[in-house]
LOGU-892685 format. One record per residue (C-alpha): residue number from 1; residue in three letters; x, y, z. Coordinates in nm, 2 decimals, always signed. Each point is the difference from the previous one (the first is absolute). Layout:
% residues N
num / residuo / px / py / pz
NUM / Ala / X / Y / Z
...
This chain:
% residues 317
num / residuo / px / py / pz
1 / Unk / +15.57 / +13.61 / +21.35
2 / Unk / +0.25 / -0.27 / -0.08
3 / Unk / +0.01 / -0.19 / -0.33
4 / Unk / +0.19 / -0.36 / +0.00
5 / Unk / +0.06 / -0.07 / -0.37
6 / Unk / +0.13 / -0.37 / -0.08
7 / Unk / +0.36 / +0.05 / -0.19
8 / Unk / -0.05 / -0.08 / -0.40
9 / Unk / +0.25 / +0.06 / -0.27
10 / Unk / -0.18 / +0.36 / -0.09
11 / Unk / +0.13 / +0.12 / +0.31
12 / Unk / +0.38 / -0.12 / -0.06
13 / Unk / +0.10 / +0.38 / -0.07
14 / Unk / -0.15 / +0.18 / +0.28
15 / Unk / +0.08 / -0.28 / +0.23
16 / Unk / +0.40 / +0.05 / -0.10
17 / Unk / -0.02 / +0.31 / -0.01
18 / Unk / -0.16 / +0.04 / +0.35
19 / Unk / +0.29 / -0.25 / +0.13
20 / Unk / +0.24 / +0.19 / -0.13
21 / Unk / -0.11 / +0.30 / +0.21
22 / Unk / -0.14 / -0.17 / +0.34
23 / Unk / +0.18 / +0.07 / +0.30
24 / Unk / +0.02 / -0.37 / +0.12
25 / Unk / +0.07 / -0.23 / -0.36
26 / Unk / +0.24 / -0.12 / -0.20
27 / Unk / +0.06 / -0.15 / -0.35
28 / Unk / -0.08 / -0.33 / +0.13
29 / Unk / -0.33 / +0.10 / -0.04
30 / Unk / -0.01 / +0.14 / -0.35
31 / Unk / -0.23 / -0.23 / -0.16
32 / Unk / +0.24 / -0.13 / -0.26
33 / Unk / +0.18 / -0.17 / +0.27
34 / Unk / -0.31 / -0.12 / +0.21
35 / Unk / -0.10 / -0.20 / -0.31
36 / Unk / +0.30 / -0.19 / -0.11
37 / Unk / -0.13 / -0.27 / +0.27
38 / Unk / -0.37 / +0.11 / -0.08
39 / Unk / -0.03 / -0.40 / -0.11
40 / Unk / +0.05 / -0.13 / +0.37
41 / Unk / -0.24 / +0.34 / +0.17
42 / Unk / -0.36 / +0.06 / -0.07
43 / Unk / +0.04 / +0.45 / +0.03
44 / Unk / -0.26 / +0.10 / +0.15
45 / Unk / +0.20 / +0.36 / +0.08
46 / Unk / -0.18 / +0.29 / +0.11
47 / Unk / -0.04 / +0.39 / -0.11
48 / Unk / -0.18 / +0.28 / +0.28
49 / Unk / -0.14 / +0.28 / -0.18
50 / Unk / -0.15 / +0.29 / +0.18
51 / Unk / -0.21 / +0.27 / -0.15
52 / Unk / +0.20 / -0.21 / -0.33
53 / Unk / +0.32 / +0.11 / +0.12
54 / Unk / +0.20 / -0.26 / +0.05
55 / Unk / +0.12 / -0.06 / +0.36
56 / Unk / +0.15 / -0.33 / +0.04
57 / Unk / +0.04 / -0.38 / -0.15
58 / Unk / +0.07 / -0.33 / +0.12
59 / Unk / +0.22 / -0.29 / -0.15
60 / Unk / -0.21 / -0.29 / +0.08
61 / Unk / -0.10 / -0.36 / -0.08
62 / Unk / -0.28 / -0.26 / +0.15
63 / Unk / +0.03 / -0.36 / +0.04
64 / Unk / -0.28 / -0.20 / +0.16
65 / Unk / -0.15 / +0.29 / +0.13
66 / Unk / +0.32 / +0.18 / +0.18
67 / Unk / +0.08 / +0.36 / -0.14
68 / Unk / +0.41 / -0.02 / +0.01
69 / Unk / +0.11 / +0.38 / -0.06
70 / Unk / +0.26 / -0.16 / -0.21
71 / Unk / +0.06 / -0.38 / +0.09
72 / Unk / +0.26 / +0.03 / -0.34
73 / Unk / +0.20 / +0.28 / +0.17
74 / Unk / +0.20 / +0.05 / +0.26
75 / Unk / -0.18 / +0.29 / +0.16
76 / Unk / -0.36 / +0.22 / -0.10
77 / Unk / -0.28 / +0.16 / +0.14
78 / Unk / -0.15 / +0.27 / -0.08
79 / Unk / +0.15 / +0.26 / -0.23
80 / Unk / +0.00 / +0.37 / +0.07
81 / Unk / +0.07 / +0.33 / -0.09
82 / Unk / +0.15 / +0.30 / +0.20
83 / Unk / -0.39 / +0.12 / +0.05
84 / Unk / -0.10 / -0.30 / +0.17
85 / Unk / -0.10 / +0.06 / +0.37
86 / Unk / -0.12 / -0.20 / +0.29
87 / Unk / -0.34 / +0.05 / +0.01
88 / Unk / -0.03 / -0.03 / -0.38
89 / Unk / +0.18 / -0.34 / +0.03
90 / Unk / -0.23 / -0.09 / +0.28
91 / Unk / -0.30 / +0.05 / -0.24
92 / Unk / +0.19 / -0.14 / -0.31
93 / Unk / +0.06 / -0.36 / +0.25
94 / Unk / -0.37 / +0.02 / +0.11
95 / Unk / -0.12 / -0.02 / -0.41
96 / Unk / +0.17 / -0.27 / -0.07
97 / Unk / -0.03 / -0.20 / +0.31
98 / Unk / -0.38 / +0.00 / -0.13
99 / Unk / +0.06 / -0.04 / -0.31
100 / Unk / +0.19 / -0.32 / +0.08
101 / Unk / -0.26 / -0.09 / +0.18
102 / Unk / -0.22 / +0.07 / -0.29
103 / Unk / +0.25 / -0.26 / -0.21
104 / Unk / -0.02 / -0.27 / +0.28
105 / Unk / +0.35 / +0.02 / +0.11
106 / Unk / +0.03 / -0.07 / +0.29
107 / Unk / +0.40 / +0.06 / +0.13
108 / Unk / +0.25 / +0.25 / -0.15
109 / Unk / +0.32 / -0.08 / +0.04
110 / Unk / +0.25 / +0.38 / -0.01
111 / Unk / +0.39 / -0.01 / -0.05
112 / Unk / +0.06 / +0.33 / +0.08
113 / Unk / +0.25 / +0.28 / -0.16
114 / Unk / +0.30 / -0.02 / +0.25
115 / Unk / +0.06 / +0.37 / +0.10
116 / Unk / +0.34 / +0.02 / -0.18
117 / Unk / -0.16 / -0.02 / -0.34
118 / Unk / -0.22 / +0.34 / +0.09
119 / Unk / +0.04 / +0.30 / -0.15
120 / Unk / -0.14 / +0.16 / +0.26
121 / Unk / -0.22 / -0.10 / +0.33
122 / Unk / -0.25 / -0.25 / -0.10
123 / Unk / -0.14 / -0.25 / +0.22
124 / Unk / -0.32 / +0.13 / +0.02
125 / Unk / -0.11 / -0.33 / -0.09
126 / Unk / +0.11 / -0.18 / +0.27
127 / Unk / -0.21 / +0.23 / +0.25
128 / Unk / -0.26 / -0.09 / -0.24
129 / Unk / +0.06 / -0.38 / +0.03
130 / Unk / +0.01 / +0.00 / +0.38
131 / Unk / -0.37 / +0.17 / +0.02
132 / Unk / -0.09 / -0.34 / -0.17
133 / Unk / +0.16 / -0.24 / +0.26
134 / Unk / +0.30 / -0.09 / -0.24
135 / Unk / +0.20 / -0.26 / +0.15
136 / Unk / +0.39 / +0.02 / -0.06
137 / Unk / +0.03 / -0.41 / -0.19
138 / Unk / +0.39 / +0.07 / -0.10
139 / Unk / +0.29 / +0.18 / +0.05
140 / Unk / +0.33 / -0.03 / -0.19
141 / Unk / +0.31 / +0.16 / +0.08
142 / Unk / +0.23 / +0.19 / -0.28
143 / Unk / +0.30 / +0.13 / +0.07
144 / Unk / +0.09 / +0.37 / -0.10
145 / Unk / +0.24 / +0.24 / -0.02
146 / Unk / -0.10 / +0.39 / +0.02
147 / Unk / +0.31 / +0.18 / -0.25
148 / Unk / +0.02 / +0.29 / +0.14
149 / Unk / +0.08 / -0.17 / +0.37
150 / Unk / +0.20 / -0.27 / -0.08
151 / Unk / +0.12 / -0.24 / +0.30
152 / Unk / +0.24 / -0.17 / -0.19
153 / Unk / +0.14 / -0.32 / -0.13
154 / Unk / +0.15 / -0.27 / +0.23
155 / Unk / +0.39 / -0.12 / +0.03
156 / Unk / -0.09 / -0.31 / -0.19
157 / Unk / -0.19 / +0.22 / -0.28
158 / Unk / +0.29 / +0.23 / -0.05
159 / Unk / +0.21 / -0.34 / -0.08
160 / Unk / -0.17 / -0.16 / -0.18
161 / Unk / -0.05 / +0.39 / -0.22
162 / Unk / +0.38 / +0.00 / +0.00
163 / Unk / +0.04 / -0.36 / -0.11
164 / Unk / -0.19 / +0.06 / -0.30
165 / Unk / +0.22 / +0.28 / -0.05
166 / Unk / +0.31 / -0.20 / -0.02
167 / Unk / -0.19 / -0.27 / -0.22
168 / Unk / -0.03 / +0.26 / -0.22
169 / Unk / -0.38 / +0.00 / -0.03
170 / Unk / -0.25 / +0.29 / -0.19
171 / Unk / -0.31 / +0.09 / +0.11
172 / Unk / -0.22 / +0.16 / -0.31
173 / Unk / -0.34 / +0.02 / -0.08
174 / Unk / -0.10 / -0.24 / -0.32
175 / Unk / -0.31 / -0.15 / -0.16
176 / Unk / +0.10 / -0.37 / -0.05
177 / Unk / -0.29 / -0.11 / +0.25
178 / Unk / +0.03 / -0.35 / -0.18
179 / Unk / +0.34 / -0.06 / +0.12
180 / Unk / -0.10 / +0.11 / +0.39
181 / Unk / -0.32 / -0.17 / +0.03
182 / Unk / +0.19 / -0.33 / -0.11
183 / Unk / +0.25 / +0.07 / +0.31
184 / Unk / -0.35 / +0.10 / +0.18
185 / Unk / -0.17 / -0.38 / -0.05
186 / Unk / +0.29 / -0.17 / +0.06
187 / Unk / +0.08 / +0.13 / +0.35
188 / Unk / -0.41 / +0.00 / +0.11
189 / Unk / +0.02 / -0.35 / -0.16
190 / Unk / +0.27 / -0.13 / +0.20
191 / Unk / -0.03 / +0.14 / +0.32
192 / Unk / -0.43 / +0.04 / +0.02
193 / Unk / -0.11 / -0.23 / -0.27
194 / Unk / -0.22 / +0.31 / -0.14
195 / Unk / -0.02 / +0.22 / -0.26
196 / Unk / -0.02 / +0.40 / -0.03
197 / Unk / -0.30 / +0.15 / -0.04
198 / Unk / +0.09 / +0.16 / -0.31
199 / Unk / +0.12 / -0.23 / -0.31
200 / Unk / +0.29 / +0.16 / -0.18
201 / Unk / -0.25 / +0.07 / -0.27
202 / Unk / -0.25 / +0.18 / +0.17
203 / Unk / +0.27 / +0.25 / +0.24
204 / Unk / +0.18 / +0.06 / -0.37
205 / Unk / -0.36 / +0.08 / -0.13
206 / Unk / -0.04 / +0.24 / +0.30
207 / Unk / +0.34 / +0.13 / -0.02
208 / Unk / -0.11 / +0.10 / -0.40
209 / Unk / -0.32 / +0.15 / +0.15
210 / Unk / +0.13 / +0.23 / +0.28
211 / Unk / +0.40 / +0.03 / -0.07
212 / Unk / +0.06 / +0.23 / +0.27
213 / Unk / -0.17 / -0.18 / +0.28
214 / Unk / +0.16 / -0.36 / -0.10
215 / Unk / +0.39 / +0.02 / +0.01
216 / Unk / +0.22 / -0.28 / +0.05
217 / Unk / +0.37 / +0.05 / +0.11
218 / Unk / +0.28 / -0.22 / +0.01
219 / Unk / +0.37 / -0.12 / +0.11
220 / Unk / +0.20 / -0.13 / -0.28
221 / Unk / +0.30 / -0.15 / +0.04
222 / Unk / +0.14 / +0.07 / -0.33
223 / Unk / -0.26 / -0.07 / -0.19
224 / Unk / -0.18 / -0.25 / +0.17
225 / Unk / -0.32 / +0.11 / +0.21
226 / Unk / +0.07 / -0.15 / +0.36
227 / Unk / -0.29 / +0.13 / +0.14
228 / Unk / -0.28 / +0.27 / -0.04
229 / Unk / -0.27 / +0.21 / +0.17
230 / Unk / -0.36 / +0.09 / -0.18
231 / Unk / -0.10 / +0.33 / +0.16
232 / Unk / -0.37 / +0.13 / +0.02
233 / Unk / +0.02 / +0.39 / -0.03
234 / Unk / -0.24 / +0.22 / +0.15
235 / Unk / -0.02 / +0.37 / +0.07
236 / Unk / +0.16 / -0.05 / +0.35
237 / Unk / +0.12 / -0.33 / +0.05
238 / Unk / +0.22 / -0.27 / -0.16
239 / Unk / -0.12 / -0.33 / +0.06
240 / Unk / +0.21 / -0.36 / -0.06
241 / Unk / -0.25 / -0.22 / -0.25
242 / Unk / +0.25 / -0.28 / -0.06
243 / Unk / +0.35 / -0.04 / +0.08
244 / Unk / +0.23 / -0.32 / -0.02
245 / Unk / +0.37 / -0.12 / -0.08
246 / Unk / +0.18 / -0.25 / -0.15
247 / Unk / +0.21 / -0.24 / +0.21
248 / Unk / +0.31 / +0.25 / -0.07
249 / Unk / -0.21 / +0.30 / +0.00
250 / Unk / -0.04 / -0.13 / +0.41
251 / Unk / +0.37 / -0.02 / +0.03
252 / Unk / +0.09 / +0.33 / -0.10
253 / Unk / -0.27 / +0.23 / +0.11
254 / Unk / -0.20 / +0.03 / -0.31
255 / Unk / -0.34 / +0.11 / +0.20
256 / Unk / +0.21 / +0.22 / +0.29
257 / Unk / +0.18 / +0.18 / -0.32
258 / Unk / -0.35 / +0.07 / -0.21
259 / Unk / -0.12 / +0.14 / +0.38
260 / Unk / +0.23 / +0.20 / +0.04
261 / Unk / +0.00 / +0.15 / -0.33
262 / Unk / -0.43 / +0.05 / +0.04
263 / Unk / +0.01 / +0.15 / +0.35
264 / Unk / +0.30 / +0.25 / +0.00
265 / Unk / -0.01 / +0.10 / -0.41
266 / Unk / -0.28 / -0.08 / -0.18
267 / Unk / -0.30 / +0.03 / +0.20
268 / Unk / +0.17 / +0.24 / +0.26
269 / Unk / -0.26 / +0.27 / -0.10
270 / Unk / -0.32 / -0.21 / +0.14
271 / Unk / -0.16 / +0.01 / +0.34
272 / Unk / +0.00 / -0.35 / +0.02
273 / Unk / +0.17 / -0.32 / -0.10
274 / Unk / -0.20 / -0.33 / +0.11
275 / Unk / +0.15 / -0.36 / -0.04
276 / Unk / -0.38 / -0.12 / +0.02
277 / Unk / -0.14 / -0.26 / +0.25
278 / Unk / +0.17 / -0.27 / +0.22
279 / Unk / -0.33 / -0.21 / +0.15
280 / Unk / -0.21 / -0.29 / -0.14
281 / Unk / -0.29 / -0.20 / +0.12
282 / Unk / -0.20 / +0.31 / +0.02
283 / Unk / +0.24 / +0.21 / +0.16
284 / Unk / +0.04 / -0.25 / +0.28
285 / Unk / +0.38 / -0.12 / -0.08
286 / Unk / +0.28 / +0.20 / -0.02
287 / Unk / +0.27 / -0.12 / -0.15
288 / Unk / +0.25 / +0.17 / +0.24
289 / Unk / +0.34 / -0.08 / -0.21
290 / Unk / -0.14 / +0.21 / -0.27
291 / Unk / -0.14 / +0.27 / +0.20
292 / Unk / +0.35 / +0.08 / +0.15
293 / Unk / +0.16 / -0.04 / -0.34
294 / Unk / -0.20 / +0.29 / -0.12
295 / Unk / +0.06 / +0.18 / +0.32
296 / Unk / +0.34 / -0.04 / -0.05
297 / Unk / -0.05 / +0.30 / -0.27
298 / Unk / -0.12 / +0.19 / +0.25
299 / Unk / -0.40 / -0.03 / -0.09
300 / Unk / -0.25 / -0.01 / +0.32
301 / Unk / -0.33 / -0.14 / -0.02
302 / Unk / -0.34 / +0.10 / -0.13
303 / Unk / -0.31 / -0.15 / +0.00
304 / Unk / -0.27 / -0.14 / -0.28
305 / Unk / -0.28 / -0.06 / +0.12
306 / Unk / -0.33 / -0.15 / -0.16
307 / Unk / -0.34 / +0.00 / +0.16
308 / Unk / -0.34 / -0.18 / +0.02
309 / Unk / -0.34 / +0.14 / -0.01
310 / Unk / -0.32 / -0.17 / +0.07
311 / Unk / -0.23 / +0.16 / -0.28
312 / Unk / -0.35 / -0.15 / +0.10
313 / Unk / -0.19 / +0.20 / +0.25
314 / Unk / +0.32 / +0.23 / +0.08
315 / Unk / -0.05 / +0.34 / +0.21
316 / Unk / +0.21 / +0.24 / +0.01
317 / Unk / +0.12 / +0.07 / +0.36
């Protein structure tokens, strides 16, 4: 028998601690960084005990009765260890599909762990998902790069590298988030009229909280910053956050220098290094221009995907 726990602060440790193990999580999901925005989410995340061993848990929040299995993160589902199996995740999705149902929610909404970020297989949950008739509602495309088989950079990307060169610029990895996230605003500001999700508060908090998961590196020329890149380290991959440049960061190859330096030095010894997502409206617009500047590194596309489930009256196929 399966036991759904709602998350409370009592469970902070073993929930952590389970995270830090699973085979499918990351330390965007340590509850410390859940809750810096815990203001703008109402948590109603998830634990799955069975025989009180604990099997799985699940970032979540509701608004106006829609589970979103994290609306406040990029990606998050359900949470697993290396013991999970499909039929036990088959049984796990049936509880709480009644339980839900017991809660009068009536759609979940599932932004699912993009394969690159598993330790090992795990998308038994997306078998699981199907039995119930989930419908596919978005699909946004990142671009990645897989280390060990590298394609390569572009003739313009090597330029631009080597014109950074000659300008004299260094790459290195510092903590004045302050003086990026100003550089950050003003080009979103100028060129979207938006904001970044994080203020330069809150990603200096995070950086604080989980120091070797939060890095930021970048090109100085001399010893003024010209550009910068905010990198969110997992076990496998290296994903882009943020990155921006200054009017002469843009000139010289600020962003192509940092790049380089990430891809072929620093993070050489991950799997994966992801430059994040291209589409908006839902997935429904690419913006093509930026698309092939990231493929221009040599990254290739992967999907993530989020999915809707009817909860009401919902059999499994």
């Amino acid at each position: 028998m399966i036991e759904i726990v709602q998350f409370e602060s009592s469970y902070k440790s073993g929930w952590d601690d389970f995270i830090r193990k699973s085979k499918n999580g990351s330390f965007l999901f340590y509850r410390d960084y859940m809750e810096y925005h815990s203001d703008r989410f109402q948590d109603s995340s998830f634990l799955f005990f069975k025989d009180d061993v604990l099997i799985a848990v699940m970032p979540a929040n509701v608004s106006s009765g829609v589970l979103y299995s994290h609306k406040g993160l990029t990606f998050g589902g359900i949470i697993s260890n290396k013991q999970m199996k499909i039929e036990l995740m088959l049984g796990l999705v049936a509880c709480l599909m009644e339980h839900l149902n017991e809660q009068r929610i009536t759609t979940w909404i599932y932004k699912a762990v993009p394969h690159i970020y598993h330790v090992c297989p795990a998308e038994e949950d997306l078998y699981a998902l199907f039995r119930y008739d989930a419908r596919l509602i978005r699909r946004d495309v990142s671009s990645t790069i897989r280390l060990a088989e590298q394609i390569g950079f572009s003739k313009n990307k090597r330029r631009r590298i080597k014109q950074g060169e000659r300008e004299g610029l260094t790459v290195r990895r510092n903590s004045d988030f302050k003086e990026f996230m100003s550089i950050q605003e003003a080009v979103l500001r100028e060129n979207y009229d938006t904001r970044p999700t994080h203020t330069a508060t809150e990603i200096e908090s995070l950086a604080r909280r989980f120091p070797e998961n939060i890095k930021l590196f970048a090109a100085y020329k001399q010893q003024l910053m010209t550009g910068g890149i905010i990198v969110y380290e997992t076990g496998r991959v290296a994903h882009i956050q943020y990155v921006a440049s200054n009017s002469l960061g843009k000139r010289i190859g600020a962003v192509e220098s940092i790049l380089d330096y990430l891809i072929n030095d620093y993070y050489s010894d991950k799997d994966y290094f992801d430059f994040g997502i291209s589409t908006e409206m839902g997935g429904a617009y690419l913006n093509c221009g930026l698309a092939a500047y990231k493929e221009g590194f040599g990254a290739r596309t992967i999907a993530y995907d989020t999915y809707q489930i009817n909860v009401a009256n919902n059999e499994p196929l």
